[in-house]
N, C-alpha and C positions, 0 to 999 in steps of 0.2 A: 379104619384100616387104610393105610397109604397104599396106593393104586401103584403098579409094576413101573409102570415110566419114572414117577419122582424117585421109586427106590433106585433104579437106573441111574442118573442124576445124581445121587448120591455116591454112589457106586464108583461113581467115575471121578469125583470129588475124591472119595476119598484113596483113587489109585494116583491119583495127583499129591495127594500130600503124601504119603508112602513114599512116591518117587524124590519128593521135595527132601524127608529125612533119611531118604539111603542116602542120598547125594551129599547133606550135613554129613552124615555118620561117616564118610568114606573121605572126606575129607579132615574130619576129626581125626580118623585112623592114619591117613597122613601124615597130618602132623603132630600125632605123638609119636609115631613112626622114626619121621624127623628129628625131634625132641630126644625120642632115645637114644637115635643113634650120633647126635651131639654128645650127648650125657657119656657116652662109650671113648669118644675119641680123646 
């Protein structure tokens, strides 16, 4: 059984990459965003 602190460690690892893929995804939103409103004009 993995002890409380590694799960911690983990934990926190994985609110870092969460952070890492809003950050992609909002940027992807962006520029399709962009993208579309090119496509409109």
């Amino acid at each position: 059984m993995p002890n409380k602190l590694y799960f911690g460690d983990n934990l926190h690892v994985l609110r870092e990459h969460i952070a890492d893929y809003k950050r992609c995804f909002s940027d992807s939103v962006m520029e399709m965003q962009a993208w579309v409103n090119g496509v409109k004009q």
